[in-house]
Structure formats: C-alpha cells, structure tokens
C-alpha angles and dihedrals in degrees: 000000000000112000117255130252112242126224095044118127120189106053116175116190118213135201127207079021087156091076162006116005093347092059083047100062095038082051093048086038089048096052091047084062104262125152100239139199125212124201139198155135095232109072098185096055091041090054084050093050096052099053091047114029104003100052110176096003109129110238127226119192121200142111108255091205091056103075095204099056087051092056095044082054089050094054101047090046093046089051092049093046097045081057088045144057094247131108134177101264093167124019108199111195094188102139105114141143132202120205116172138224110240102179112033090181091062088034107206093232097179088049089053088047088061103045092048093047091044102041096035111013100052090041083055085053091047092052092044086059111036103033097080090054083060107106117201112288093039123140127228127199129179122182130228129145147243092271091086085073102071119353124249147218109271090003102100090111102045090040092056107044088042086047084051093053087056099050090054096049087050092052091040099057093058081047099048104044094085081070088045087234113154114224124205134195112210112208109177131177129210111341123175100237128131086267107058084037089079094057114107100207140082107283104199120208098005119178138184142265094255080057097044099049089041093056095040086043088051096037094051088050093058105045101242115173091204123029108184120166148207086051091203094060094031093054087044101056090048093055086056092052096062098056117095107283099248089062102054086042091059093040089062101044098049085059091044093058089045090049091053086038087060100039083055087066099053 
C-alpha cells in the first residue's frame, strides 16, 4: 500500500475501485481533492491503475469475499491512518458480481451460493472491519440495485442478495445513529460497466458511469438514505411495484419472451 499523504482531511474509501463505476468515483473524488482509497482484489491492475488514472489514491489490494484478507487490510490501514490525519469521512462498499440463474427447475445451488457470499457476506466482512475506523459524522454506502423493485426472470440469486443489502442499510442506519454515522443504500439501473456488458438482454434507459458517480456523490452528500438513479427507470419500476401482482408478472414475461424470441433470430 502506498503511504498516505498527511494533512488531508476528507478520505473516502472505494470497493470494486478497479473498475466500472467504482474506478469512476475514485477517479471524480480523486479530482475534488480527497484522499482516496482503491480498492481491489487485483494488485497488479490496481498498481497500474495508480501510476496512470489514480494518481495519488492510496491502493489497497484483497479479496472481499475472503474474510481474512478484509481484516489484514483493516489492520494495515488502521495502522497507517492512526500515524496520519486522515480518517475515514465516506466509506463506499460498491464490489459486487451477478451471476444468473438460467434453468430454475434445475436451480444452480452452488451459483446461488457465490452471488449471495460475494454481494451480502463479504459486505458483512468489510463492515466488520471498517466500521470501527469510522469517527462520528462519516458517511456509509452500500450498494445494491433496482432489482429489488420487482423481481426478474434469472435473477433469483443477484435480487436477493442485493434485497438482502437493503435490508441491512436500512437496519444499520437505526443502529448506527447513536454514532451519528449516516448510512446510505445505492440502486442503480442500467449502467454501462464490464459487468452489465456481459448481460445478454435489452438494458432501458442505461446510462453511464459519469452519470452514475455524479448521482451517488450527490446523493451521499446529501444523506440520502436511498440513492436510486436513473430516476426515470427507478421511478418506473416503483410505480410497477405497486399494481396488482398478475399484472406486472405478465408484464415481464411478456418482455422476457419477446426478449428469447428475439435472441432465436438472431
């Protein structure tokens, strides 16, 4: 880890900083002056990364889903801000994967297993070891997604680790007022990062990761206890919500045959 520059005051720490919309608002933090710390499983990316578009971020190498490797990080970054003037003003939770599930009926278990360790467990070992580096005033964010508004085809693993990610920022932020720490929950829609490029379905409304930093910076800020973008898709999708189920179900399928009929004619 590069050693961190004293006398600076606001220090937001990312994860999944390599990358997507993590790399963006390290990037946009990094450029307003913060102290900011990347973070990433792959060190040599991340080394790459800090001599070309994270110039003077401090980087920070482990695997969040290996709980071992999140408390040795702790503990190294705990020992370099205790010797510093930093503190930890916004912690950012973004790493995340999705994997889905393509035959319910022969349910992938061990699929389901990684999604839900990686989205919901690991977040559980970051908090475990960052919370207590947070000082009074900080800002959490944890970020989960706008499939936790209606549920989707293939998605039952993602939605309900991410379901399960709002549950808990909701939780934590009656927990955690008494620290006065703010907590906030991050549902995005379509954003064009590496991850979503994999998906092999129509993405509405997709915007990009300028979008995407600019409305989570904004909305942490802010305080917000929910920051859900595009509001056009968001809003969309809560209206939905609230019709009598049979009628968003079909609404869904309908587009999902459409979707494979379309994937046939290809």
């Amino acid at each position: 880890m590069a050693s961190l520059l004293t006398k600076k005051i606001n220090t937001v720490l990312v994860t999944g900083a390599s990358s997507g919309i993590g790399l963006q608002l390290a990037k946009d933090y990094l450029a307003l002056g913060w102290h900011v710390i990347a973070c990433g499983r792959d060190a040599t990316k991340l080394d790459s990364l800090a001599q070309t578009e994270l110039i003077g971020a401090t980087c920070l190498s482990f695997d969040i889903s290996d709980r071992v490797q999140v408390q040795q990080a702790a503990t190294e970054l705990g020992d370099m801000l205790s010797s510093s003037e930093c503190q930890l003003d916004i912690v950012i939770l973004n790493a995340g994967s999705c994997e889905y599930i393509d035959d319910a009926k022969h349910f992938d278990d061990q699929l389901f297993e990684r999604v839900i360790h990686t989205n919901l467990i690991a977040m559980g070992y970051c908090l475990g070891a960052f919370l207590p580096l947070m000082p009074k005033g900080a800002q959490l964010a944890l970020m989960s997604s706008s499939a936790i508004y209606l549920p989707f085809p293939r998605a039952e693993a993602y939605g309900a680790s991410k379901a399960g990610v709002n549950y808990l920022a909701a939780s934590l932020s009656l927990d955690l007022a008494q620290d006065n720490i703010g907590v906030s929950v991050i549902c995005p829609g379509f954003v064009a990062t590496p991850l979503t490029a994999k998906n092999d379905f129509a993405m509405p409304m997709q915007i990009d990761v300028h979008e995407a930093s600019l409305a989570i910076r904004v909305g942490i800020e802010r305080g917000d206890a929910e920051i859900h973008f595009p509001k056009r898709f968001t809003y969309l999708l809560k209206l939905m919500s609230f019709l009598p189920a049979f009628v968003w179900q079909k609404m869904i399928q309908r587009d999902s045959q459409a979707q494979a009929l379309k994937g046939t004619q290809r």
